[in-house]
N, C-alpha and C positions, 0 to 999 in steps of 0.2 A: 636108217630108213630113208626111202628116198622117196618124194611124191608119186614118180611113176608107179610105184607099186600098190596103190590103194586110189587109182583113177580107173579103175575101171567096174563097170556097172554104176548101181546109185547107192551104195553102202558108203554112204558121206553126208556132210551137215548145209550142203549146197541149199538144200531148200527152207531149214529152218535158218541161216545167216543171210538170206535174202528178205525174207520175214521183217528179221532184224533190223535191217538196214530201210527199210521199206519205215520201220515203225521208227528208226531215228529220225528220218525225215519229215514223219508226222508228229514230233517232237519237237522238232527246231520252228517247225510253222506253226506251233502251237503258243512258239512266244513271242514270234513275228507278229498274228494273227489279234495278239492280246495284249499287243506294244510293248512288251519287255521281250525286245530281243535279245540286250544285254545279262538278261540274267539267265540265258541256256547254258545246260551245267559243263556241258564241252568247253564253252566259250571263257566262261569263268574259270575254272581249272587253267586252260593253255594261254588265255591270251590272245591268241593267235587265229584256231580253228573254230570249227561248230559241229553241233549231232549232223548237221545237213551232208556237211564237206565228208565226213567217215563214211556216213549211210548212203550217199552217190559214188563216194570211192570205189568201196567195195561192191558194187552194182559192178563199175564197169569191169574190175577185174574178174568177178567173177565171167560175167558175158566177154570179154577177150578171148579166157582160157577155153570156156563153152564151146564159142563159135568157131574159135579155130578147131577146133577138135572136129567139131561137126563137117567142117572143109573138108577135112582129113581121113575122115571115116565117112563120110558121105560126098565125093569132088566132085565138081561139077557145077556149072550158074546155075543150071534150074533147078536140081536138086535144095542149092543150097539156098537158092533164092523162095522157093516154096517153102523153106523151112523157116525161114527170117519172117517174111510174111504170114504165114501161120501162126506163129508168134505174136507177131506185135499188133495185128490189124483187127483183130476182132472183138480184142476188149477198149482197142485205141476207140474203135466207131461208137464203143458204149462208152465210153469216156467222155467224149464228143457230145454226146446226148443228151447226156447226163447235165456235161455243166451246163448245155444251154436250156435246161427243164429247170435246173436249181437257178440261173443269173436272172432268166424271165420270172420266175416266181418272187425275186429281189430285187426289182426294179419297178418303178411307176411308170415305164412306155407300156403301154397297152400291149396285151400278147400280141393282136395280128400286125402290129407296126412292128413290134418285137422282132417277130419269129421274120418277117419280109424285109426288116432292113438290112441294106449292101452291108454293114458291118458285120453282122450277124450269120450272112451266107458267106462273107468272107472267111469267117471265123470258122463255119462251119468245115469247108473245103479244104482248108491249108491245113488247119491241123488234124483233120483226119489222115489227109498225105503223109503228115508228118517231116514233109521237107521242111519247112517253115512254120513257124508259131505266130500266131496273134494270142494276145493276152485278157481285151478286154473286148465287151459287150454292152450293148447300149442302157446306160444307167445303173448297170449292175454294182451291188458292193458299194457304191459310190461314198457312202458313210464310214465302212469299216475300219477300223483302224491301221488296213493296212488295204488300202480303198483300191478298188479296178479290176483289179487282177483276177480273172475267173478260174485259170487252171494253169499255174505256172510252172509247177512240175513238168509239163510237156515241152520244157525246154531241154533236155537232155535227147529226145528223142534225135532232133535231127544229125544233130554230133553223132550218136548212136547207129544211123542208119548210113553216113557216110561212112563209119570205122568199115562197119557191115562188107561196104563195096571195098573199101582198103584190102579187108581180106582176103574176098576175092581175089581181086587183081594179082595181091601175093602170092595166092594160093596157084593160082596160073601159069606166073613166070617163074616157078618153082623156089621161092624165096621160104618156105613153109615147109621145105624137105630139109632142111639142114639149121641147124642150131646159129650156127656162125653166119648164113645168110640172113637168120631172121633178125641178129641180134645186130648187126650193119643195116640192115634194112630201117629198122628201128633208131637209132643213131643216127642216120642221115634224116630221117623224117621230121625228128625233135629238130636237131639244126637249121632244117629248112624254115621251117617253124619259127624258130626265135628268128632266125636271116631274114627272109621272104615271108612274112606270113600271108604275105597278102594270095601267094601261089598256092597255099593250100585251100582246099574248100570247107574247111570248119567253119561255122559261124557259130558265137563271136568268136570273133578272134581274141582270145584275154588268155592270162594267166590261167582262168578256173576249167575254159575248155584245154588248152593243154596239158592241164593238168590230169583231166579228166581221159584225153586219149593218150597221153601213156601210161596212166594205168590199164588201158585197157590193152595198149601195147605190150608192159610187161606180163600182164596175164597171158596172152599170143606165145611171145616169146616162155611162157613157163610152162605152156603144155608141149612145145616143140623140145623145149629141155628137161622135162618130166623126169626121167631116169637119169639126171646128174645134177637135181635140187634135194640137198638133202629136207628134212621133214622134220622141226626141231622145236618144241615149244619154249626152250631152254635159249634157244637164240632169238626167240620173238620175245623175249622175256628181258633181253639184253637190248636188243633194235629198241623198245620203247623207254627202257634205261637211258641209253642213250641218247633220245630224245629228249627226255628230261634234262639230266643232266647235260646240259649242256648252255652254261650261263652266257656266252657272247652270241650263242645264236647262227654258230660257221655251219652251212650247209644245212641249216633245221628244214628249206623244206623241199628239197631232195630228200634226205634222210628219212621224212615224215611220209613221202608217197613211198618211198621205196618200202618204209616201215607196212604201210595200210596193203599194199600189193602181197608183200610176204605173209604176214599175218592172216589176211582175208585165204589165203590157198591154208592155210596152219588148219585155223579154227574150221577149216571145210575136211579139209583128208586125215587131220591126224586121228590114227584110232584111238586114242587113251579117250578123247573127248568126242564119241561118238554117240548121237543120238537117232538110232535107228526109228524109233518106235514113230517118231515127229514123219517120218517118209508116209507115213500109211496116212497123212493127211492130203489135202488139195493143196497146191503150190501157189496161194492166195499172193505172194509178194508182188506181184505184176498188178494186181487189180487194186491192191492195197496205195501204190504209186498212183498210179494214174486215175483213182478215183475221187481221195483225199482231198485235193485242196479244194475244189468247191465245196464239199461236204462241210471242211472247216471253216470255210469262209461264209455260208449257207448258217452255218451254228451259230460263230459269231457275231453277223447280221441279226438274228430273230434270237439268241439270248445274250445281249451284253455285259458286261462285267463282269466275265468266268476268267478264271485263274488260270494260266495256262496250264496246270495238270488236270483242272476240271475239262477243260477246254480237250486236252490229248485223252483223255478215259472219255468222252463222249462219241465225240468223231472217230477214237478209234473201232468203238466197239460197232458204229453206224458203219462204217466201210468195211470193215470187215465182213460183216453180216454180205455187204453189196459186193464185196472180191468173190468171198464163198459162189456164191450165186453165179456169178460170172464165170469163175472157175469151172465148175460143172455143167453150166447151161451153154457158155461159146469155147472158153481158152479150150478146156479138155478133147469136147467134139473135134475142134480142128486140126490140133496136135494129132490127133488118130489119122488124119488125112495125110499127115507126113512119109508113110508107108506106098503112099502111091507114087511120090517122088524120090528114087534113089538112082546113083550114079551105079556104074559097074562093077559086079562083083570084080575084076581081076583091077580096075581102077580102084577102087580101095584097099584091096591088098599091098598094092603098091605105096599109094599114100601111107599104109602106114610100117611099112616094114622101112620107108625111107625114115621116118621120124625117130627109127631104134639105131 
């Protein structure tokens, strides 16, 4: 089997393993949130990792594979630029809102000094752009045990949104029509990266954002190579073997993104482990992210000394409730608006008879 043959339509587990990954994250901040970060069961287990670093992994590869697809079948900036935006802005703005309704309700500055101070409009503006993140908010959390911070998740975003333009750009200069350019294209990029970082526009610049844009690069590179990956849960079965085993530690974390890259496309397209029935729900994993951590940090504030599984069954079932909502009331409406935006029929024939 090879992954190209079961990427097309939505008869795949795309949107319950973003779910997933949505709710490892409200898991890892659940022990952050409740001061035993040390005892998250990821962490315990490897050593090494966390539920956080799997459940952002597999975020970006799935959105790599997505978005280039969407280049590809849809070419074009404004096409593809309306689609990006359609996406990400209309539950970012309620996200936005959100934490500054839940930091004010947690804080002793008075709401109208609150809601009027330069901190606060700062906060409000950057990260609904989403180029840039501020973190805290006047008085907010200041107690918690893991104090300040109103909605950190939305650090991903901006790494996210310049991958966004990477692709484009690629998608351009024809780098996204052939296997072998994307996979040099990719190659030079990492390089640049650890050489120059300073020339790339990722911010931070660290280990966790590299790490995070080539998985999202291999995902890129895995829809353009679609029909020559084979499709093998017997080898994902091995890749994580292999990770274990392996007592000196050569290459574990290479090994371990390439492992989360392959596996995240596995547990999406292979049909033995298909869950249809999960499609006919909302695709809450977006609102489940970017609603969370105030929510959690909001819980933790007004009920102290919850367990962090009490703490993750609380806040999840509360965000969830508020993705649902979000989902139907903005994400869905908009996504429908993605039909007024498309490139040309004879332009997407092309894109995609180059990528066979």
């Amino acid at each position: 089997m090879r992954l190209g043959d079961f990427t097309h339509g939505r008869d795949n587990n795309i949107q319950l393993l973003r779910l997933l990954a949505a709710a490892a994250v409200m898991l890892f901040h659940s022990y952050v949130f409740t001061g035993r970060i040390a005892e998250d069961p990821v962490f315990v287990a490897t050593g090494t990792t966390d539920s956080s670093v799997i459940g952002v992994g597999c975020f970006f590869v799935i959105s790599g594979f997505l978005v280039t697809r969407s280049w590809l079948t849809r070419p074009g900036v404004v096409a593809f630029a309306a689609a990006r935006v359609l996406r990400i802005y209309p539950a970012l703005f309620a996200a936005v809102a959100v934490s500054i309704v839940l930091a004010g309700a947690a804080t002793q500055v008075p709401w109208r000094d609150f809601v009027t101070s330069p901190v606060t409009i700062d906060y409000a503006w950057r990260n609904a752009l989403a180029w840039e993140v501020r973190y805290t908010l006047p008085g907010a959390f200041a107690d918690n045990p893991y104090p300040g911070a109103v909605n950190g998740s939305l650090w991903t975003l901006p790494v996210e949104l310049r991958l966004y333009v990477a692709v484009a750009i690629a998608g351009m200069a024809g780098l996204l029509a052939r296997t072998d350019r994307c996979a040099a294209a990719l190659i030079v990029l990492v390089a640049l990266f650890l050489w120059k970082p300073e020339w790339l526009p990722l911010t931070p610049r660290n280990a966790s954002t590299l790490n995070l844009a080539l998985l999202f690069g291999l995902g890129a590179l895995a829809y353009v190579a679609r029909d020559r990956i084979p499709l093998s849960l017997g080898a994902f079965a091995v890749a994580i073997a292999a990770f274990i085993v392996n007592p000196w530690g050569i290459g574990r974390g290479l090994w371990f993104t390439l492992t989360v890259a392959y596996g995240t496309l596995v547990l999406a397209y292979h049909p033995r482990i298909r869950w249809q029935a999960y499609n006919r729900v909302g695709d809450y994993s977006y609102g489940l992210y970017v609603y969370a951590f105030p929510i959690q940090q909001t819980i933790a504030a007004h009920i102290p000394g919850l367990t962090p599984i009490e703490l993750f069954a609380t806040s999840f079932t509360a965000t969830l409730a508020l993705a649902a909502l979000s989902w139907h009331a903005l994400e869905r409406p908009a996504l429908a608006l993605k039909a007024r935006f498309r490139g040309s029929a004879a332009d997407r024939l092309r894109a995609s008879e180059a990528t066979r």
